[in-house]
NUTOR-375998 format. One line per 5 residues: number of its first residue (from 1); for each residue y, z, x of C-alpha. Coordinates in Angstrom, 2 decimals, padded with zeros to 5 digits. Each point is the difference from the previous one (the first is absolute). Layout:
BEGIN
NUM) Y,Z,X | ...
END
This chain:
BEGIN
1) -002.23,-006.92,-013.56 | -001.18,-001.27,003.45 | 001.99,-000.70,003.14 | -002.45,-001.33,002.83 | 001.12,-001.01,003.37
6) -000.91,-002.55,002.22 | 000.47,-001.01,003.23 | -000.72,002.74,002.58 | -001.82,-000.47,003.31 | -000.32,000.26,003.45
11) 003.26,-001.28,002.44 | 001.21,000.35,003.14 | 002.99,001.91,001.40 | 002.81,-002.66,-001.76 | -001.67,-001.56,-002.48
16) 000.53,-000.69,-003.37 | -001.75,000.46,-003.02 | 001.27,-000.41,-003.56 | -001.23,002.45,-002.83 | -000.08,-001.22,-003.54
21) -000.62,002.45,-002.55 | -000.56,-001.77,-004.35 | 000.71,002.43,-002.56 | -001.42,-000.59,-003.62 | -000.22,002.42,-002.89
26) 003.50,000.73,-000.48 | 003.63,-002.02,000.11 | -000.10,-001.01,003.28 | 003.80,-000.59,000.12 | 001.58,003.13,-001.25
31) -001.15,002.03,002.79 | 001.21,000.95,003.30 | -003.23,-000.55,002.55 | -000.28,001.51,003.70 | -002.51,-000.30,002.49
36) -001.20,003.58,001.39 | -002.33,000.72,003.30 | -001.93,002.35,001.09 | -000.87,000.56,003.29 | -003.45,002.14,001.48
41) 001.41,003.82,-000.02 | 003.53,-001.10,-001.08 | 001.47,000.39,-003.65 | 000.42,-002.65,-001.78 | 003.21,-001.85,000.12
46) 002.31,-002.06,-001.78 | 000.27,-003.43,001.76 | 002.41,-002.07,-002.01 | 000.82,-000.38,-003.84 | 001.40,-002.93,-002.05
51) 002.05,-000.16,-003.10 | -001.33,-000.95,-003.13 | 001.95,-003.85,-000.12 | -000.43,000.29,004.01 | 003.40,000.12,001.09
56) -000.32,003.49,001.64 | -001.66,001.11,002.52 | -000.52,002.89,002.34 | -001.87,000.95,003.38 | -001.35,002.75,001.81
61) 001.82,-000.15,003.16 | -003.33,-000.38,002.10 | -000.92,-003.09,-001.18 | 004.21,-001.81,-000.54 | 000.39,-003.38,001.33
66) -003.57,-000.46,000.27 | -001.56,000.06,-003.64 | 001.18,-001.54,-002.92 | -000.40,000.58,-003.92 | -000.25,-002.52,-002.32
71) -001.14,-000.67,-003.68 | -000.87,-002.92,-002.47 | 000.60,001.11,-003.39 | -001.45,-003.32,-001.68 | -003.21,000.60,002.03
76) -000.08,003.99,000.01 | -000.05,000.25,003.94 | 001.51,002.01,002.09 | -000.42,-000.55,003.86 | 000.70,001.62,003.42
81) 000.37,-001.99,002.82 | -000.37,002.03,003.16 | 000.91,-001.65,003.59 | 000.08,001.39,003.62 | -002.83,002.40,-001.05
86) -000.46,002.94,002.25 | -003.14,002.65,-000.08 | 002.64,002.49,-001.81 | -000.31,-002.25,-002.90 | -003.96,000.08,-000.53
91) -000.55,001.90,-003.42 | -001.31,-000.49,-003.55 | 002.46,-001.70,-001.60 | 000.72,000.49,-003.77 | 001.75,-001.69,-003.17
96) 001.72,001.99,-002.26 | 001.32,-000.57,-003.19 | 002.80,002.25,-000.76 | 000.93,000.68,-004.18 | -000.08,003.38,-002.09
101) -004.14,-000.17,000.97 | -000.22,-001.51,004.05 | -002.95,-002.04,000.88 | -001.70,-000.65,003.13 | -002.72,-002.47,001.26
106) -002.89,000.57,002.28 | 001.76,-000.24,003.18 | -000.40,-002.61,002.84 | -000.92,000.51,003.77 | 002.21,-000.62,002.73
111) -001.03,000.34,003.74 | 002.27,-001.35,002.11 | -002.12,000.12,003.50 | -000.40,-001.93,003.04
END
């Protein structure tokens, strides 16, 4: 199994960036997927979680209205686009792969800083 991300960086107060995490190893498609972060001294934290076929989705209430979950299914992606960035949001961000065994990737930097 492997779940790497992509797409972290460096932005300014309200940016965007857009995190892509591809999953191999295991049936992409019959698993729920979230994105998790992880901020310096702070617990880590459930951002936002699809559905399996991608029609639901939840947030945590920091970050509704602003990012936005998504997954292809034929390609084995699962995204997070993240606008109006604020410092708040800078963490290691995470993919998880939820299932009777839950799998996560390596992580991905965010520093949102001016």
């Amino acid at each position: 199994v492997q779940l790497m991300e992509s797409g972290g960086g460096l932005v300014q107060p309200g940016g965007s960036l857009r995190l892509s995490c591809a999953a191999s190893g295991f049936t992409f498609s019959s698993r729920a997927m979230s994105w998790y972060r992880q901020a310096p001294g702070k617990e880590r934290e459930r951002v936002s979680i699809i559905s399996n076929t991608g029609d639901i989705t939840n947030y945590a209430d920091s970050v509704k209205g602003r990012f936005t979950i998504s997954r292809d299914n034929d390609k084995n992606l699962v995204y997070l686009q993240m606008n109006s960035l604020q410092s708040e949001d800078t963490a290691v961000y995470y993919c998880v792969a939820h299932g009777v065994r839950t799998y996560w990737g390596q992580g991905t930097q965010v520093t949102v800083s001016s």
